[in-house]
N, C-alpha and C positions, 0 to 999 in steps of 0.2 A: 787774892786770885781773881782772874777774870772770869766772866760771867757770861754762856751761852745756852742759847733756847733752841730747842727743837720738837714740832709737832708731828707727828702723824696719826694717821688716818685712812681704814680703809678705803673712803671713798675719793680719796687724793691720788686717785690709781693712772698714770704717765700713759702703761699702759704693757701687754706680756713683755719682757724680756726673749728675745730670739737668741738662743744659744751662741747663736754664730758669732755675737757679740766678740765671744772669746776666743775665737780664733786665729791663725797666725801663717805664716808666709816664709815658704822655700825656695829659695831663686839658684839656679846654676850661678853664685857667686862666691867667691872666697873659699872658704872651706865650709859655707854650711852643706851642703851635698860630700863632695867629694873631701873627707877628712872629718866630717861632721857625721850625718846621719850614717853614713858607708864608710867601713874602712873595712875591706877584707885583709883577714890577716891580722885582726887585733883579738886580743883576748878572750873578748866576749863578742866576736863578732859570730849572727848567727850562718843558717847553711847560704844565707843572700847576700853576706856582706856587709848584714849590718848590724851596727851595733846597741846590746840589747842593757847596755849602761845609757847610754842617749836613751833609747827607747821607756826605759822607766823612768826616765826622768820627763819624759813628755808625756807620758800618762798623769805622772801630778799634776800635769797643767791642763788636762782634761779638756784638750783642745779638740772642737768638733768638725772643723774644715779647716785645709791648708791651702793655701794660694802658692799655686804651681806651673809653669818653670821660672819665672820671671814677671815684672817685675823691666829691666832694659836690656836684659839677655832675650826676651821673647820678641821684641821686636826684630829679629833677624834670623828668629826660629825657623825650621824647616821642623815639622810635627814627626813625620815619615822619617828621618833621622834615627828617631827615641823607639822604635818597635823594629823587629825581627832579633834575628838572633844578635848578638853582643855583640861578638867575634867579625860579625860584618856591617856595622855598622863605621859610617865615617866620623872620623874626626875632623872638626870642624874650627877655622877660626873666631872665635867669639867676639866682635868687635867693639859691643858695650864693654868689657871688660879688660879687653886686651890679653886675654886666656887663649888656651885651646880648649876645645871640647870634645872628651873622648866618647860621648854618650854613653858611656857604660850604664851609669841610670838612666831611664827613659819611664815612658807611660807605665807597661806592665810592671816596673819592681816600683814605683813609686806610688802606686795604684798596692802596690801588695802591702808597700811597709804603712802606707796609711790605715791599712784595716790590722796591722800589728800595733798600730797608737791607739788603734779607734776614732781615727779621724775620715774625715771625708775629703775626696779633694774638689780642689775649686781651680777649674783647668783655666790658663790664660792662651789665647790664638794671639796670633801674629796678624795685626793691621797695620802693622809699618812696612816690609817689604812682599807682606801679600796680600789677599782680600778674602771674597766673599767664596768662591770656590773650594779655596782651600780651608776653611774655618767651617763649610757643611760636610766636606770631607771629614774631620777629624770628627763631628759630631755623630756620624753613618760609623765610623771605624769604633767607637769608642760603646754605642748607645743602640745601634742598630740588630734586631735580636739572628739575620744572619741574611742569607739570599740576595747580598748586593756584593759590587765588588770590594767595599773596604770592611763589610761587617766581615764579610768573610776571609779578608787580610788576617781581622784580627782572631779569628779563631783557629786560624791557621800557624794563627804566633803563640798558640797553645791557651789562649782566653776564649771557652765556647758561651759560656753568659755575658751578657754585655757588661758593662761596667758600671752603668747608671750615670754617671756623672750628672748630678744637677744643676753647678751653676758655675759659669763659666763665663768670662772677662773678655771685655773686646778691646783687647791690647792694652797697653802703658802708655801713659804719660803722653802723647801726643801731640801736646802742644810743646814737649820741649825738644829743644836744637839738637840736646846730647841726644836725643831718638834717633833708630835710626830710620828715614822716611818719616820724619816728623811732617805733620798735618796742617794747615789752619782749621779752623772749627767744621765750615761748610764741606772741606774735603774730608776732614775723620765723619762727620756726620753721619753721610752719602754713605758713604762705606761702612760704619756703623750699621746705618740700618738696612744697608742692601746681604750683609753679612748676616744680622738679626733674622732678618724674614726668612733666609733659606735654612739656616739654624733649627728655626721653629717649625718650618714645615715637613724636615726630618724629623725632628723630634718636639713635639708641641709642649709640654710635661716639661722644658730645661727653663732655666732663671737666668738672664743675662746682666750684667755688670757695663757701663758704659763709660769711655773716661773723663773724669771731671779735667778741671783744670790742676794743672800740677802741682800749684800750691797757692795759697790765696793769695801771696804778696806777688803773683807771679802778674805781668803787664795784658796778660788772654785774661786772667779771671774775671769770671760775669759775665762779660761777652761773651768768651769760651761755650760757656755754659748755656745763652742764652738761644747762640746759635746751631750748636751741637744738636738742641735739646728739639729744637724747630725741624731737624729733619727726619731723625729718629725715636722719638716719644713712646711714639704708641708700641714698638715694638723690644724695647726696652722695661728690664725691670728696677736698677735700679743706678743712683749715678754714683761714682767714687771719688773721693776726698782721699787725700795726701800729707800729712803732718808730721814733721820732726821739731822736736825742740831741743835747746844747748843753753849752755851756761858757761861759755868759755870767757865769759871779761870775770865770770865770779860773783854774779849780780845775783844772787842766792834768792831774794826779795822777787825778784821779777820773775826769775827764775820757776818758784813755784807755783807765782800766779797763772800761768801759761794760758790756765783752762778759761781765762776770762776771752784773748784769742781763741781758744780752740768753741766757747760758746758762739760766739758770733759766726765764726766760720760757717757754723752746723746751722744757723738760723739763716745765712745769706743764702748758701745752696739752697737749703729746703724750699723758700722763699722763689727763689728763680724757677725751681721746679711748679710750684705752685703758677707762676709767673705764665710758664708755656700753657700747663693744664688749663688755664681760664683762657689765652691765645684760642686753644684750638677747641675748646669748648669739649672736652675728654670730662671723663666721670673715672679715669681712671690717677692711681696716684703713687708717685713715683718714692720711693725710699732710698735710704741713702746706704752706702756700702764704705765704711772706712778701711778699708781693703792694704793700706800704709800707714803706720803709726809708732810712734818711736817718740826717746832719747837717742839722739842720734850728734855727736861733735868729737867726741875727745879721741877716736883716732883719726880723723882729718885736723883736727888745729892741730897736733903733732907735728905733721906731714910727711908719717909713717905710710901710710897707702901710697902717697904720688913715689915716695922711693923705693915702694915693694912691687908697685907696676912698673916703674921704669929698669929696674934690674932683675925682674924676671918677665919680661915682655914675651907675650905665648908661652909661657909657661902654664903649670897648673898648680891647682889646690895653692894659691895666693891667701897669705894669711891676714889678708885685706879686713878693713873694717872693723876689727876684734876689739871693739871700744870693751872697757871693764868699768862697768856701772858703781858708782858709788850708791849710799845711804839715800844721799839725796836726790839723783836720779829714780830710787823707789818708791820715795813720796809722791814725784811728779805724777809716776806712772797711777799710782795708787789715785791721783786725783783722774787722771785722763780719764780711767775707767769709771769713775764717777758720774763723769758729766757724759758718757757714752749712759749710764744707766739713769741718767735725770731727760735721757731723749731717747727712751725705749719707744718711745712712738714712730719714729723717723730714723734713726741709725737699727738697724738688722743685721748688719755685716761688718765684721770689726779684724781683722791683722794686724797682729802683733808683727814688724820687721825687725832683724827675721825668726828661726826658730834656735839656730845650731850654728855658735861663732858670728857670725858676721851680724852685727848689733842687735845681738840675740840674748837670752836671758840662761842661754845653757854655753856654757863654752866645754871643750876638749882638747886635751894633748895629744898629738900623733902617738901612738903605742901606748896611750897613758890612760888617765882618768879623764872625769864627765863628771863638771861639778856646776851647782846654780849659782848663777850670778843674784846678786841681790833685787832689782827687778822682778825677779821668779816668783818672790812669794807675794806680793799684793794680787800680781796677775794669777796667781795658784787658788788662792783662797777664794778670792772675788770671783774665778770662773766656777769652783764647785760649792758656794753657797748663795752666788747671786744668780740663781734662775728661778721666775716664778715671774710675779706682777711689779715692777716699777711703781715704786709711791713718792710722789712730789714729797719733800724734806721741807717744811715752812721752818726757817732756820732764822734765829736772831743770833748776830753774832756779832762781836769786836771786829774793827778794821786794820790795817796799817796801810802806809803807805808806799809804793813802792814805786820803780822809774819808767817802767814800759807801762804799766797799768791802770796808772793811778792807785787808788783805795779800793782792796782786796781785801775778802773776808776770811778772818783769819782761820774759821773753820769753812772745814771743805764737807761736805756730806750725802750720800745715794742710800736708799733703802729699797727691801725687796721682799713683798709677801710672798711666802715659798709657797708651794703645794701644800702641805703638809701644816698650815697654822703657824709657821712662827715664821719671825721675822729677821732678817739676816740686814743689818748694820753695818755702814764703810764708810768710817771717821778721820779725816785728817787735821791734824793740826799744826796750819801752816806757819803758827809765829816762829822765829828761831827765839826768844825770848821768855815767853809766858807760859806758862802753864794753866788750864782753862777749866771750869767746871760748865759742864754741859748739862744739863737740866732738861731728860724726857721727858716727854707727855706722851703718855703711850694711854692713854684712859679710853679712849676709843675702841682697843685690843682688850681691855677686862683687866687681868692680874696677871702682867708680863712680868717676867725676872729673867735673869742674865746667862743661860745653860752655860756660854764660854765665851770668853773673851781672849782675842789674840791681839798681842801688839808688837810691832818693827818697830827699834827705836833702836839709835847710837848714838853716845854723844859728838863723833866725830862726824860731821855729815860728808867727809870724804871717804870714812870708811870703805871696803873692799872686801869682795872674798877674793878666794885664791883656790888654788889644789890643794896647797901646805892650808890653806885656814879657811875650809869652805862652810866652816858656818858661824863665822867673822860677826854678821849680817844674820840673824835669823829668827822668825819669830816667838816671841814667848807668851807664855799666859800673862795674862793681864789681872788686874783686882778686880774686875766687872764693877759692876755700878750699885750705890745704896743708897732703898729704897725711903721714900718722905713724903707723907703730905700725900699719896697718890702717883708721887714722880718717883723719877729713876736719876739718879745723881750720879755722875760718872767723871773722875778725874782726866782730862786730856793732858800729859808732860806736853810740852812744848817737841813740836816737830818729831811727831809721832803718827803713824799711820795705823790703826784700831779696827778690829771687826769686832761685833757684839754677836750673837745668836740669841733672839729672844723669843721665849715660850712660856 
């Protein structure tokens, strides 16, 4: 069997973990809103509409802010649309999507089912076809405690507390084409920060989100960033990164390497951030917001979505993008969130895309059940026992080789000093091959032992859940690990994803 080392160490500390890590993203797309979190009229729908089978199922994911409305529906938002009464609100054509929008969700029930998740929301303005006016607008309507004219819109649409809203995105993706009113750098900038300042001077107390570049392979990136960042810095809190990965040639090897991309990505931004702050001689310092994150291919390489858009054009509740996550889409995910917790320092803000249906970890039937996709549970677990301090992982490990990455180690690993004294563990093991022994050192912590051990493992890594077999995919207890010498010995099967709790 192969042979892997792992140290920690209180003073190896990354650095806290910011809940928000785990958070995740509701867009007017597909049917995660309309069909997804809302269906009135279904079984367990409550007196709002919505349904309270979705809803426990997203309290296991103990997600602490939602990123809302969009995403590339928000670029040709109208905000004043989503508030007053239902019944007179317009429907609108959605042109990111090619939908209609009947607004029947807007601010106040999306504001309401969030505090039925226990979530927070993380509002997104529109800087593609508006600006700075209407983005302080929504800030006064939403935040402002009354005696103006939109705090007092909104307490007249039956909201007399403000809402609070803390943190809030200055629009999507803006350096791409499919936007609509897409930008160069120097013009989202400008508007960025001319949007930021009156933001803040209504409400000082808000966290703003600024858009990075759409994706790193994308022809703006760097530049993007380096001139975006030149005009808007100071008034900005943090900037957002964009990542999807796929596996559709089947490249399984590369496939789970992914994170060695997504490491780099997360050191180039931070880096450029760093870049402007010595520019402009600031004491201040910029963090990063991964605000989109995903497995995101197998219903686009289908080319089910381009035939569900093109024959129901202005239609609605499009069953767009309903990819069904295999095995091994869960390991990915289980690494992503790794290398999100080995850069607690610099990532704070994490989105899962999206929450409900559309490359989401919960899917639903119209009239039917609400069942977790297999993705659900690394993100389930990793969000309710990785919060506390980030501990660098000094990892020896076996390599392979693979096509996009070169030599990738075959163990993946994040740890996390809880409040509470123990330490919570997120082990993958990337060989499709081997099976590994991994050899703690935990001497630094006194007499750790293994309270529980969960592991996701199938041997089919195409695996699926379903309605009929929703827990196809699901985790089990694991052997925990035995103790030798001072260490902790713990079997890793091959391509398995492992949480420890150790106390």
């Amino acid at each position: 069997m192969l042979k892997a080392k792992l140290v920690l160490d209180r003073d190896f500390a990354v650095g806290r973990v910011d809940p928000r890590i785990y958070g995740s993203f509701a867009e007017h797309l597909g049917r995660c809103i309309y069909g997804g979190v809302y269906e009135p009229g279904h079984p367990t729908a409550d007196e709002q509409g919505f349904r309270r089978d979705v809803l426990e199922l997203v309290r296991g994911l103990d997600v602490p802010v939602v990123r809302y409305p969009g995403g590339n529906f928000v670029s040709g938002f109208n905000w004043e649309d989503s508030v007053g009464p239902a019944e007179l609100r317009p429907r609108r054509l959605d042109l990111a999507w090619k939908v209609t929008e009947p607004n029947a969700v807007g601010m106040h029930e999306f504001y309401d089912w969030c505090k039925k998740a226990g979530s927070e929301m993380m509002y997104s303005i529109n800087l593609g076809t508006r600006g700075a006016e209407a983005a302080r607008d929504v800030v006064e309507y939403a935040n402002h405690k009354g005696g103006s004219k939109f705090s007092d819109m909104r307490i007249a649409n039956g909201k007399k507390e403000p809402m609070g809203i803390r943190l809030w995105c200055l629009g999507n993706e803006m350096d791409g084409r499919w936007q609509m009113e897409s930008k160069t750098a120097y013009e989202y900038g400008r508007r960025a920060n001319e949007a930021a300042k009156m933001m803040k001077w209504v409400d000082p107390s808000i966290e703003l989100v600024t858009c990075g570049s759409s994706a790193f392979d994308m022809p703006t990136f760097g530049d993007w960033e380096l001139q975006m960042l030149d005009e808007c810095y100071e008034n900005v809190d943090y900037v957002s990164l964009h990542r999807y990965y796929g596996n559709p040639d089947g490249d399984t090897a590369s496939f789970l390497g992914s994170t060695a991309d997504l490491d780099a990505f997360i050191r180039t931004v931070a880096s450029i951030c760093d870049a402007v702050k010595g520019k402009k001689h600031s004491r201040k310092r910029l963090h990063l917001s991964f605000d989109e994150w995903n497995v995101s291919y197998h219903s686009d390489h289908s080319g089910r979505n381009r035939e569900l858009r093109e024959k129901y054009r202005w239609g609605e509740e499009l069953p767009i993008l309903e990819d069904v996550y295999t095995f091994e889409d869960a390991l990915l995910d289980g690494c992503i969130l790794n290398t999100f917790l080995r850069n607690a320092d610099r990532v704070r803000i994490a989105c899962l895309a999206q929450l409900v249906n559309a490359i989401a970890p919960i899917l639903t039937r119209k009239n039917g059940g609400a069942w977790a996709q297999t993705i659900y549970w690394p993100i389930s677990y990793t969000s309710r026992y990785g919060r506390g301090v980030s501990l660098k992982p000094v990892l020896t490990s076996p390599e392979y080789e693979c096509k996009r990455f070169g030599s990738v180690s075959m163990v993946d690993a994040s740890a996390v000093l809880r409040d509470d004294g123990t330490v919570a563990l997120f082990v993958v093991n990337r060989s499709l091959e081997e099976d590994i022994d991994l050899e703690l050192d935990l001497r630094a912590f006194g007499d750790l032992s293994v309270r529980e051990h969960v592991m996701l493992r199938n041997d089919d890594l195409k695996a699926v859940n379903t309605e009929e077999e929703p827990d196809n995919v699901k985790p089990v207890k694991g052997p925990g690990a035995v103790p030798e010498d001072g260490v902790l010995h713990a079997k890793l099967p091959r391509t398995t994803w492992n949480m420890y709790l150790l106390g």
